[in-house]
C-alpha positions in Angstrom: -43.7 39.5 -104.3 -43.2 43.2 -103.0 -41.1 45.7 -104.2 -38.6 45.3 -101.1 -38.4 48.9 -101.1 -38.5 50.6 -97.7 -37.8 54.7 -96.8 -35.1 55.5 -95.0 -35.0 58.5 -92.2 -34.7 61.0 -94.6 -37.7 59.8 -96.5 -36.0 58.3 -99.5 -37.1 54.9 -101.2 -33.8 51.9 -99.8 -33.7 48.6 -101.2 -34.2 46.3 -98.1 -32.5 42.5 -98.9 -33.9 41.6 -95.8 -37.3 41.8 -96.4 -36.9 39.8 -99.9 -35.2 37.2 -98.0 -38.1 37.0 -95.9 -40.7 36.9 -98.9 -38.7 34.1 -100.2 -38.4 32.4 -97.0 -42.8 32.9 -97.0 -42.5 31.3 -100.5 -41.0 28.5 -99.6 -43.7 27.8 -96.9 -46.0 28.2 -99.4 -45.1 25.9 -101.8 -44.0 22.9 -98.6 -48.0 23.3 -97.6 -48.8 22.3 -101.2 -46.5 19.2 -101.6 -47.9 15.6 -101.8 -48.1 14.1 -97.8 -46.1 10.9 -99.4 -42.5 9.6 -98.1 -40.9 11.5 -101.0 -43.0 14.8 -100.2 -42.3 15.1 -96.3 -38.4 14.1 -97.6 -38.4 17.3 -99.8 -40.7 19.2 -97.9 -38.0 18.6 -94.6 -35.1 19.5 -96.4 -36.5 22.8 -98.4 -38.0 24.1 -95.4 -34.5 24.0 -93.8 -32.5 24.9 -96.7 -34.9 27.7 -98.6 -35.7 29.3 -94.9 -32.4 29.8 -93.2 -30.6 32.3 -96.0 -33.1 35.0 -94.2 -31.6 34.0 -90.8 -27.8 33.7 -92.4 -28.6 37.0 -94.1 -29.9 38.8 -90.9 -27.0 37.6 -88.7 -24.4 38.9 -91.4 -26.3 42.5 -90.6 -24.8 42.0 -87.0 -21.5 40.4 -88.3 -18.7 40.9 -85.7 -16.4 41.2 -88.5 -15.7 41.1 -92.3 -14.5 37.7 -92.3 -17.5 36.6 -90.2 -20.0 38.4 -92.5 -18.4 37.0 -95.6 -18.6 33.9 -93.7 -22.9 34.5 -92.9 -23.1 35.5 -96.9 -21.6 32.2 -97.5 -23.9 30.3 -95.5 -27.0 31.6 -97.0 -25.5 31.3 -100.7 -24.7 27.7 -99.5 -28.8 26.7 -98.8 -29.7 28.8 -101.6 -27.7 26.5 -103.8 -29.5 23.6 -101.8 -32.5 25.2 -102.4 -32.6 25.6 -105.5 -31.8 21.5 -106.5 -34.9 20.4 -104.2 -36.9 23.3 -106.1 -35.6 21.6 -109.4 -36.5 18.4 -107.9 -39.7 19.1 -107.0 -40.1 20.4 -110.7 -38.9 17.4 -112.5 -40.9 15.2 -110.4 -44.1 16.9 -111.1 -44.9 17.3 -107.1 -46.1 20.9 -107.8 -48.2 21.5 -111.1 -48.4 23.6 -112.9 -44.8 24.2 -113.6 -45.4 27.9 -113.6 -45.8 28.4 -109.5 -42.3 26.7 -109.1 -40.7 29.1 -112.0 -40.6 32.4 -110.1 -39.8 30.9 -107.0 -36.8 29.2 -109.0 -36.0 33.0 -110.8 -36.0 34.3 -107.4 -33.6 31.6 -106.2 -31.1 32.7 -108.8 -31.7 36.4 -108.7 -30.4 35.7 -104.7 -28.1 33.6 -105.6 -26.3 36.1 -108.2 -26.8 38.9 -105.8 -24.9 36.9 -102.2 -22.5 35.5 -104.3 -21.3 39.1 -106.1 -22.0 40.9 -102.0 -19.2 38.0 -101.0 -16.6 38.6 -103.8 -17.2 42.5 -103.0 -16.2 42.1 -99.2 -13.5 39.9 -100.2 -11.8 42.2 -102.2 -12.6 45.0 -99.4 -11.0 42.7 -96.8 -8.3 42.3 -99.2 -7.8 46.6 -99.7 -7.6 46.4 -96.5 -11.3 48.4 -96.6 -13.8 47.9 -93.3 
């Protein structure tokens, strides 16, 4: 994956969360094009495509949230289907769908680096909301 890095109008180097929502999102595709075409594969690859691709959306919508309870709620939702996402990626490990193990493993790092990341962005705009903070 990329650094995620972009430069701001003043020419300094910002973290962009977008963009590594949208690498993951190109992961995910990745690794649906390289599941078995059995009943169980087109199951999993259904459900992942939906779960591991919407966080992106969910994330991009909080950008335009109309409030802080609705962008806590966005955050939410994309912490929701990265928790989804991660049990079919755990799935598809245990059942041996993908081999070698190691193309799964930093998709499933990634997972939980997101995951850590939304869920610490939602307790921080929940204790805003509570200070009374915009």
């Amino acid at each position: 994956m990329k650094d995620n890095y972009s430069k701001d109008c003043n020419g300094k180097k910002k973290f962009d969360l977008q963009d590594r929502f949208v690498d993951y999102s190109v992961s995910i595709i990745k690794v649906t094009e390289v599941l078995p075409n059995t009943k169980a594969g087109n199951h999993i690859c259904s459900q992942i495509l939906r779960s591991g691709t919407s966080p992106a959306a969910n994330y991009g919508e909080a950008q335009s949230a109309e409030s802080r309870p609705d962008f806590i709620h966005k955050l939410k939702l994309a912490l929701k289907e990265l928790w989804e996402t991660e049990v079919w990626l755990k799935v598809i490990a245990r059942s041996g769908m993908v081999q070698p193990m190691s193309k799964l493993s930093p998709l499933l790092e990634e997972t939980n680096e997101l995951i850590s990341i939304m869920f610490k962005s939602i307790e921080t705009s929940k204790k805003k909301l509570n200070d009374g903070k915009r």
